[in-house]
C-alpha positions in Angstrom: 87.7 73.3 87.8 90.0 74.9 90.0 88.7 76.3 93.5 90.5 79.6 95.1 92.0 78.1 98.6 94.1 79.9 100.7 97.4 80.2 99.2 96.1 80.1 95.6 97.8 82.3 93.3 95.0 84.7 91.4 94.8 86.0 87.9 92.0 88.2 87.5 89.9 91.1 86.9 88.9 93.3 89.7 86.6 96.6 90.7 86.4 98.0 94.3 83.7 101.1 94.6 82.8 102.6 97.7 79.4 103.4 99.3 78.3 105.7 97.0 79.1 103.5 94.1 82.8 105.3 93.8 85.6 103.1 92.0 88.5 103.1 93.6 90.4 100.7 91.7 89.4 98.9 88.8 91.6 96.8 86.7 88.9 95.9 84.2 89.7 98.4 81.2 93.5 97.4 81.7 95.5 94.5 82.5 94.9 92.2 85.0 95.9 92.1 88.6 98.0 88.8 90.0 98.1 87.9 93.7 98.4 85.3 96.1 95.8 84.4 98.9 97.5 85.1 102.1 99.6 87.2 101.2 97.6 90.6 102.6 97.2 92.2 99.0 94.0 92.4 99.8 91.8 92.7 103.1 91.5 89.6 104.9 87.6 90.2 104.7 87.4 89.9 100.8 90.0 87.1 100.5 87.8 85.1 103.1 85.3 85.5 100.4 87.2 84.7 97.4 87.7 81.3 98.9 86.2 78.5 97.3 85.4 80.4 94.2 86.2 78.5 91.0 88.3 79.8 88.2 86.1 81.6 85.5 83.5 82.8 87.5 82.6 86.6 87.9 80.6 87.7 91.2 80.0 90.8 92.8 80.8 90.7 97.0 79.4 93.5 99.0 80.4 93.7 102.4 79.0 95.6 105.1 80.4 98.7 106.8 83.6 98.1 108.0 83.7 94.4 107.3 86.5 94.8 104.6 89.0 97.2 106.5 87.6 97.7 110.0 85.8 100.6 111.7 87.5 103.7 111.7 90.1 104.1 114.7 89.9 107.7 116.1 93.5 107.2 117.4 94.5 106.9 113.9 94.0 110.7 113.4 97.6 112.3 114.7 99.4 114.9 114.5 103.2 115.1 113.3 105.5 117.6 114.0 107.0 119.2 111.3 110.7 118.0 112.7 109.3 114.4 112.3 108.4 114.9 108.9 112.0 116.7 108.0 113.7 114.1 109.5 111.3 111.3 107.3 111.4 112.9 104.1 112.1 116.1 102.1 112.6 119.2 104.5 110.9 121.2 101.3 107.7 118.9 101.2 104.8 120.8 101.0 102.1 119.3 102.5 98.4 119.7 101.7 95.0 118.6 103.2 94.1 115.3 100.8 97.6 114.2 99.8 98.9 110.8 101.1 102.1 110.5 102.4 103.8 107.3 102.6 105.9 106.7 106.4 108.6 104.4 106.7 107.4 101.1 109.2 109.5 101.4 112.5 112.1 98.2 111.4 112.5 100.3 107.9 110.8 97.2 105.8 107.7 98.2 105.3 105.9 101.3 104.8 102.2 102.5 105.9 100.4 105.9 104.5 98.3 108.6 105.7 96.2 111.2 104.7 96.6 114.5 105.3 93.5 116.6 107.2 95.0 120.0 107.8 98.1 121.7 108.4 99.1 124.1 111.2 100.7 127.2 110.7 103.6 125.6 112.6 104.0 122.9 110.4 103.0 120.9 112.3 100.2 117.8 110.4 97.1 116.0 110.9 96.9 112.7 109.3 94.3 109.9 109.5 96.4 106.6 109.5 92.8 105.0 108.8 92.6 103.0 105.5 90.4 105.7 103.2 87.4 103.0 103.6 87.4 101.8 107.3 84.2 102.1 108.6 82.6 102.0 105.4 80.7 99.5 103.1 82.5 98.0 99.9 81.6 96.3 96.4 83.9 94.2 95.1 83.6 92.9 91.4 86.2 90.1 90.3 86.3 88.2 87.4 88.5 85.0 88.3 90.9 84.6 84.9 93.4 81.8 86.6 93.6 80.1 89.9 96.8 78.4 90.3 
């Protein structure tokens, strides 16, 4: 039977829910997800416990607060001038607390998102660069289809 090593390409079958049993993702009732170990798809945390899982098997992983993306960083929560944003995007964007705006990465080959937390009368916005679950304690259900 296959094992999952770093490197291994995945097929499979996974739900994420947050501490109050939300889902965020689940790929379950659709098709499944494909990914290579390594590759940052997912956090390191939960890839350091897919390892050495064999293909077929089905576990649940729960990780404590902050193990999967980190405590929450109160640098992270910024404000950005409305110029900033013109000069990013759409001069017209309307912004509004709980959308998630996506930022180019400063060499232009990546991107990185943030949420919005309030908007000045200026323009001006306050977004948490934090991933939505730092700081926070995660289930992970996956169903290994393929391990390649």
């Amino acid at each position: 039977m296959t094992q999952v090593q770093e490197g291994s390409f995945l097929t499979l079958h996974y739900r994420m829910s947050g501490p109050q049993g939300q889902v965020i993702i689940d790929t379950f009732e659709d098709k499944p997800a494909t990914l290579s170990v390594g590759a940052g798809e997912l956090s390191p945390a939960i890839e350091a416990k897919l390892i050495g899982l064999n293909e077929g098997e089905h576990v649940v992983i729960e990780l404590e607060a902050g193990e999967a993306f980190g405590e929450r960083q109160p640098q992270m929560v910024q404000w950005v001038a409305r110029s900033l944003l013109n000069q990013l995007g759409d001069p017209s964007e309307q912004y509004a607390t709980g959308d998630v705006v996506q930022f180019p990465t400063p060499d232009g080959l990546g991107s990185y998102a943030g949420s919005v937390q309030e908007v000045r009368e200026d323009g001006a916005v306050l977004f948490d660069f934090n991933h939505p679950l730092a700081g926070q304690a995660v289930k992970f259900e996956v169903q290994l289809i393929g391990v390649l």
